[in-house]
C-alpha positions in Angstrom: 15.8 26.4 -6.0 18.2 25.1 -3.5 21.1 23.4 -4.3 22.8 20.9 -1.6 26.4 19.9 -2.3 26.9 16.2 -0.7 30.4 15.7 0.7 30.2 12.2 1.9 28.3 8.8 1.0 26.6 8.6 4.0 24.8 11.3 2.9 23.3 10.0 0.2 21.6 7.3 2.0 20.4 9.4 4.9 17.0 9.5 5.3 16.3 13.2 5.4 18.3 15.3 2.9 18.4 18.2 5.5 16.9 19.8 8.7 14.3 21.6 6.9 13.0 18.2 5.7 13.0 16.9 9.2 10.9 19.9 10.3 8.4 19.3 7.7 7.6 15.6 8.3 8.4 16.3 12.3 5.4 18.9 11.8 2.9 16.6 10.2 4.0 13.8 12.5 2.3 16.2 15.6 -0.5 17.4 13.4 -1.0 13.4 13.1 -1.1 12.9 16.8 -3.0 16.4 17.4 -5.6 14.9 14.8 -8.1 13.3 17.8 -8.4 16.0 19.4 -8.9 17.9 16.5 -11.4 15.8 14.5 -14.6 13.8 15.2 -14.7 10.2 15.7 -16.1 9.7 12.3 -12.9 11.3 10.8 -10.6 9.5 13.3 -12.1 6.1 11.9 -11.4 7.9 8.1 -7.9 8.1 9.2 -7.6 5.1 10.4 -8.6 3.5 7.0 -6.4 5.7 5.1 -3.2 4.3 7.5 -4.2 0.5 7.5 -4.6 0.8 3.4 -1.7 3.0 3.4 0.4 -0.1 5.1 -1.2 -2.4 2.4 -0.1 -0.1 -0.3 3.5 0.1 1.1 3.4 -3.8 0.6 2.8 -3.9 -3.0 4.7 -0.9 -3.2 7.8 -3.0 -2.5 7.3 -5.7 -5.3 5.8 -3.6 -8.2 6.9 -0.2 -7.4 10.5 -1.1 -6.4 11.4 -4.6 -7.6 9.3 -3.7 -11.1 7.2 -7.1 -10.6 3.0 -7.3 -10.8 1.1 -9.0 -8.8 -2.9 -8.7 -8.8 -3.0 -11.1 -5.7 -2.1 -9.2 -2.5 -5.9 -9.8 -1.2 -4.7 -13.2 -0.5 -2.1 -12.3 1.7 -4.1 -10.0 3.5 -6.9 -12.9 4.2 -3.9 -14.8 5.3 -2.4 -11.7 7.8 -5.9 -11.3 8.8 -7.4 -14.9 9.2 -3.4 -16.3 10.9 -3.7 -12.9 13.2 -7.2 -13.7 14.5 -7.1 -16.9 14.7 -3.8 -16.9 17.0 -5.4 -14.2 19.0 -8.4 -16.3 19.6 -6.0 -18.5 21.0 -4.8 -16.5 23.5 -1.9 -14.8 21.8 -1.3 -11.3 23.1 -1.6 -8.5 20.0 2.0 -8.0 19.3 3.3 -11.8 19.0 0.2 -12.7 17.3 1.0 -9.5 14.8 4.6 -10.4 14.3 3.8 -14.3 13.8 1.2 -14.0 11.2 3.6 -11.3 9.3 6.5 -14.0 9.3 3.8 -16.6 8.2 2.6 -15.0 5.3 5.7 -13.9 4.4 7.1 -17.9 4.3 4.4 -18.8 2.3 5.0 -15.8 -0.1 8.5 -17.2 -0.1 7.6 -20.6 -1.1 4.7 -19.3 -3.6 7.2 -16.5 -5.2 9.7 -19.7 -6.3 7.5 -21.3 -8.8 5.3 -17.6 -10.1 8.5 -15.4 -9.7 9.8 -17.9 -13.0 7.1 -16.1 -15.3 7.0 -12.0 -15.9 4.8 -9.2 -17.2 1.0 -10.3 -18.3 1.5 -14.1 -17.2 2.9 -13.1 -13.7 0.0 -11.1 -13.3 -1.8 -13.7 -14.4 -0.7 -16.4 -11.7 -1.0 -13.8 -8.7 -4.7 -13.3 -9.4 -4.7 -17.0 -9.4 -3.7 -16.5 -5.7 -6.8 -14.1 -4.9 -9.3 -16.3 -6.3 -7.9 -19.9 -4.9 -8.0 -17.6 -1.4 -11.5 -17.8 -0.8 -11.8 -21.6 -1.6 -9.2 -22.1 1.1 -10.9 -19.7 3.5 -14.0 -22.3 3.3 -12.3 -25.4 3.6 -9.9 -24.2 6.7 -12.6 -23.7 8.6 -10.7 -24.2 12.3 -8.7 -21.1 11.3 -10.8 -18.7 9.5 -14.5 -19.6 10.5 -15.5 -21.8 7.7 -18.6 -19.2 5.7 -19.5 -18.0 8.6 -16.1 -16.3 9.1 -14.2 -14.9 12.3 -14.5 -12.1 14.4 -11.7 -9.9 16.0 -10.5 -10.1 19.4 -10.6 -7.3 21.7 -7.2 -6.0 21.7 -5.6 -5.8 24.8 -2.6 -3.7 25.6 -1.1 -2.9 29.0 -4.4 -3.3 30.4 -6.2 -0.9 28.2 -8.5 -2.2 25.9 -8.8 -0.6 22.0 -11.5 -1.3 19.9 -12.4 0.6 16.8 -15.6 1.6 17.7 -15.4 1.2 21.7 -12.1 3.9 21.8 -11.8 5.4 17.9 -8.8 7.8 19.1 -6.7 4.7 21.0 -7.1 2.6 17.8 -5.7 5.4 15.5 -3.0 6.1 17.7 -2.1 2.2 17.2 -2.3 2.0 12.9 -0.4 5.2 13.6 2.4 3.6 15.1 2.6 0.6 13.4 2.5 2.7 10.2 5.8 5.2 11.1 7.4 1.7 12.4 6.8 -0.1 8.3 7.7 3.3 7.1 10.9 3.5 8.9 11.7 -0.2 7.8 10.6 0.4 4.5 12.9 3.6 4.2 15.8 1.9 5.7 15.7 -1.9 3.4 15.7 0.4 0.3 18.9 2.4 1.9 20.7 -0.8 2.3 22.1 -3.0 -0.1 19.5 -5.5 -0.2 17.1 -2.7 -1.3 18.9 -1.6 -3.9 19.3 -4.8 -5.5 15.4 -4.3 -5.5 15.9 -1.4 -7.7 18.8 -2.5 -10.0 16.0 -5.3 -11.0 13.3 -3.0 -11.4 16.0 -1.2 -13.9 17.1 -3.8 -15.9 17.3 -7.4 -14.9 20.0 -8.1 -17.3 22.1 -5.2 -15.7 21.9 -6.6 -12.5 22.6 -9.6 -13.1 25.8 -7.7 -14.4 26.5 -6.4 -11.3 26.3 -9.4 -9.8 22.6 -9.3 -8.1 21.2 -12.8 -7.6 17.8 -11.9 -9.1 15.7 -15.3 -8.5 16.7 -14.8 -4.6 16.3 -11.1 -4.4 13.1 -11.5 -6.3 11.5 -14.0 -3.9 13.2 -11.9 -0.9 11.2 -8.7 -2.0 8.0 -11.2 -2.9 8.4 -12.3 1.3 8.9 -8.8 2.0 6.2 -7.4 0.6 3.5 -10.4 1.8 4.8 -9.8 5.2 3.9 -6.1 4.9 0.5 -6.7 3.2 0.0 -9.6 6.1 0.2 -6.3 8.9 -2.4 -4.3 6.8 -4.8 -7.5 6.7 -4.8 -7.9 10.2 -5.0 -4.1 10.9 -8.3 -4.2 8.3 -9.7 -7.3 10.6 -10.0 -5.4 13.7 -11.1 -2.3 11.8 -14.2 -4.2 10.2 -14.6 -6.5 13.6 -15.2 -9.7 10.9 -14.2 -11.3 8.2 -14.7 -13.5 6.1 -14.1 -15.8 2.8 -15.6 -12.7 1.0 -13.8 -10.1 2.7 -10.9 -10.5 0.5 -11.7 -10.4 -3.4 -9.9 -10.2 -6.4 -11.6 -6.6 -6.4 -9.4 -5.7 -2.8 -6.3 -6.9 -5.2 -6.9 -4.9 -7.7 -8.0 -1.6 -5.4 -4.4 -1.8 -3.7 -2.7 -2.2 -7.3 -4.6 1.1 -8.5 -4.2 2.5 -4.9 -0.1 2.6 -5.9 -0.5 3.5 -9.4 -2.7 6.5 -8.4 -0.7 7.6 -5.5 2.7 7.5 -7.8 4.6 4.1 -8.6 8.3 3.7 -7.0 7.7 6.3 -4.4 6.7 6.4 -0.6 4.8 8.6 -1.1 2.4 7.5 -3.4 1.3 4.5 -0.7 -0.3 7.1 0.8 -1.7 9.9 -1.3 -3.6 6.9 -3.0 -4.2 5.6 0.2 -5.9 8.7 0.5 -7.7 8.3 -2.9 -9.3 4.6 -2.0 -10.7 6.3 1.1 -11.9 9.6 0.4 -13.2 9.0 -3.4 -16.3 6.8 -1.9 -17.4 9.8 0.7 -16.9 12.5 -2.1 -18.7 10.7 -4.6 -21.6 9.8 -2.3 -21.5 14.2 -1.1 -21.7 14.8 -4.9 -24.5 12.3 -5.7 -26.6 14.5 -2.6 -25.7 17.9 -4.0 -26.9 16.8 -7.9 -29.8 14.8 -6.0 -30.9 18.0 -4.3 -30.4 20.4 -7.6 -32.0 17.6 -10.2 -34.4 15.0 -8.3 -32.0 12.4 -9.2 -29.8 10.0 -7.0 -26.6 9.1 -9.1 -25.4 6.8 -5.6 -28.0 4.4 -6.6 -26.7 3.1 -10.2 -25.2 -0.1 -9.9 -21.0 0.2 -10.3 -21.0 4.0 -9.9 -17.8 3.8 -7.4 -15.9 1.6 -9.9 -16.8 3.5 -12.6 -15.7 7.6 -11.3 -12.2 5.5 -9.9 -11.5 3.5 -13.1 -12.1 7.0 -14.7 -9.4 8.4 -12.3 -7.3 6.0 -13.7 -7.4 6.3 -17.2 -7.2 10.3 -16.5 -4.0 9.7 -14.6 -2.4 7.3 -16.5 -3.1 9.5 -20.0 -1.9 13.1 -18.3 0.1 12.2 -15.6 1.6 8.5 -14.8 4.0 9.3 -12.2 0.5 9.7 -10.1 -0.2 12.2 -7.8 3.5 12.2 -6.2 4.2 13.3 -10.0 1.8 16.3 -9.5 3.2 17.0 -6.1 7.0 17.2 -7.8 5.9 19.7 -10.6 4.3 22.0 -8.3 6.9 22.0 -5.6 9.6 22.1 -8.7 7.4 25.1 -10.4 7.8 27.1 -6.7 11.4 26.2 -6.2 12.3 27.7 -9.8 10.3 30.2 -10.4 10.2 32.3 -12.9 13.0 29.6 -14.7 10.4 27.1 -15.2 10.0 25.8 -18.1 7.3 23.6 -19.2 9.1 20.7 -20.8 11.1 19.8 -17.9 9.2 17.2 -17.1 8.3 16.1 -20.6 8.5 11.9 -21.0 11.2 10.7 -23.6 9.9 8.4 -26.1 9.9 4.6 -25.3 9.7 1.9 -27.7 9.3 -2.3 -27.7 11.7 -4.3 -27.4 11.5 -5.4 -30.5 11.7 -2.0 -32.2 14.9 -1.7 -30.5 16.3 -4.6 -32.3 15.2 -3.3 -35.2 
């Protein structure tokens, strides 16, 4: 295992501890933009999911994973990325301004919504955000000049120095696009947590009390990482209305909520990392569960795709699996293995083991 000895601060906050870090994600960077010419346009579109949910995920990532507070009503903030997006665009708005107005929209309305909810915590947070995804849909009918009433809207042809993307028209120019906006939200994402304002994030994720200690105003910083993290969401919602070409007051359920919220738990809570690999998870799990419902179709005369709630089921299976063996998700995984190469033969099982935790109120005991 290597050790690095730090001799200055700045190195602590750097974003790659050393070279050989830099290689790696420089490497997966290009196999990234080999991919298209690697891959069919079916898997191109795949990829393209797996970035625009990843971009989602890194939004809730912020306020659960980071600032330690729940929230089961992100799908509203994508309906309102996606609906303000389309609806500018529609109007003549060119992709970027239209992109970068409807994330500072959503995230002033997650401002002003995160005063009043922000006031509550745990269960009855939770409670008030998945207020948010149901009252979403209501508003989605009634504001029918923006999002298309029940009929809903449909996406604009995105136009960018005088070549036209579209999902299905040209897979590999759209790709390339959720590709760069997702190393741009990454890049922000790594540098807020470097800086001050991030780690106030963290210090109230820790202990509130503490960093209120340390002089953190936690109501502020609490409806800053709120905005934040609706502003990020807002990007992934309009990113998901081009790559479905319409939407509507259905497209964005309490069910989308809840997806991105296990999406981050699955993928590893309070890491990067974990946006993604469950990224990965809400994409792939669907296609792997339909291949395995063809193979025990083949081998028993029976299709398993065709029972009601099957998907739901296998990924709320995942979940309790996960959260039983391994809660740290599957970045957890990914740290025991790369641990278990970097130390062998001095590994030792119980490194990782998980001290006891108790109530609060045993703790007063």
């Amino acid at each position: 295992m290597k050790a690095q000895f730090k001799h200055s601060y700045d190195q602590d906050i750097n974003i790659f501890d050393d070279k050989r870090q830099l290689i790696k994600y420089g490497v997966l960077l290009l196999l990234l933009l080999m991919a298209p010419w690697l891959l069919s346009n079916y898997y191109i579109s795949e990829l393209s999911a797996i970035l625009i949910w990843s971009i989602s995920g890194l939004g809730l990532m912020l306020l659960t994973g980071h600032t330690g507070q729940v929230s089961l009503g992100h799908a509203a903030f994508m309906a309102i990325g996606a609906f303000s997006h389309m609806a500018l665009m529609a109007r003549g708005w060119n992709f970027f301004p239209a992109l970068i107005a409807c994330a500072l929209i959503t995230g002033v309305i997650g401002a002003i919504i995160a005063r009043p909810i922000l006031r509550t915590s745990g269960i009855y947070l939770a409670i008030a955000t998945l207020a948010l995804s149901i009252i979403v849909e209501d508003i989605a009918i009634v504001a029918e000049p923006i999002t298309g009433g029940i009929s809903g809207t449909f996406a604009s042809p995105i136009n960018l120095f005088g070549y036209t993307i579209d999902r299905y028209i040209t897979p590999k120019a759209f790709y390339y696009l959720c590709l760069v906006l997702v190393v741009l939200v990454t890049l922000g994402y790594i540098n807020l947590l470097r800086s001050g304002t991030g780690r106030s994030f963290l210090a109230i994720r820790d202990s509130e009390v503490s960093a209120r200690a340390l002089g953190v105003n936690v109501p502020q910083a609490k409806t800053l990482a709120f905005s934040i993290s609706c502003a990020i969401t807002a990007i992934g919602g309009a990113m998901y209305g081009h790559f479905v070409q319409a939407v509507n007051y259905e497209s964005f359920t309490v069910i989308i909520s809840i997806t991105i919220l296990l999406q981050i738990v699955i993928g590893g809570l309070g890491s990067i990392h974990g946006a993604f690999f469950g990224a990965i998870v809400v994409v792939l799990l669907p296609q792997v569960i339909a291949i395995l419902g063809d193979v025990i179709g083949q081998s028993t005369g029976s299709n398993i795709t065709s029972i009601p709630g099957i998907d739901t089921a296998l990924f709320a299976l995942v979940i309790v699996i996960m959260i039983i063996y391994e809660p740290r998700g599957i970045y957890g995984i990914w740290i025991k293995i790369r641990t278990w190469f970097q130390m062998f033969p001095l590994y030792r099982k119980g490194l990782f083991r998980r001290s006891k935790t108790y109530l609060k109120t045993e703790r007063m005991r």
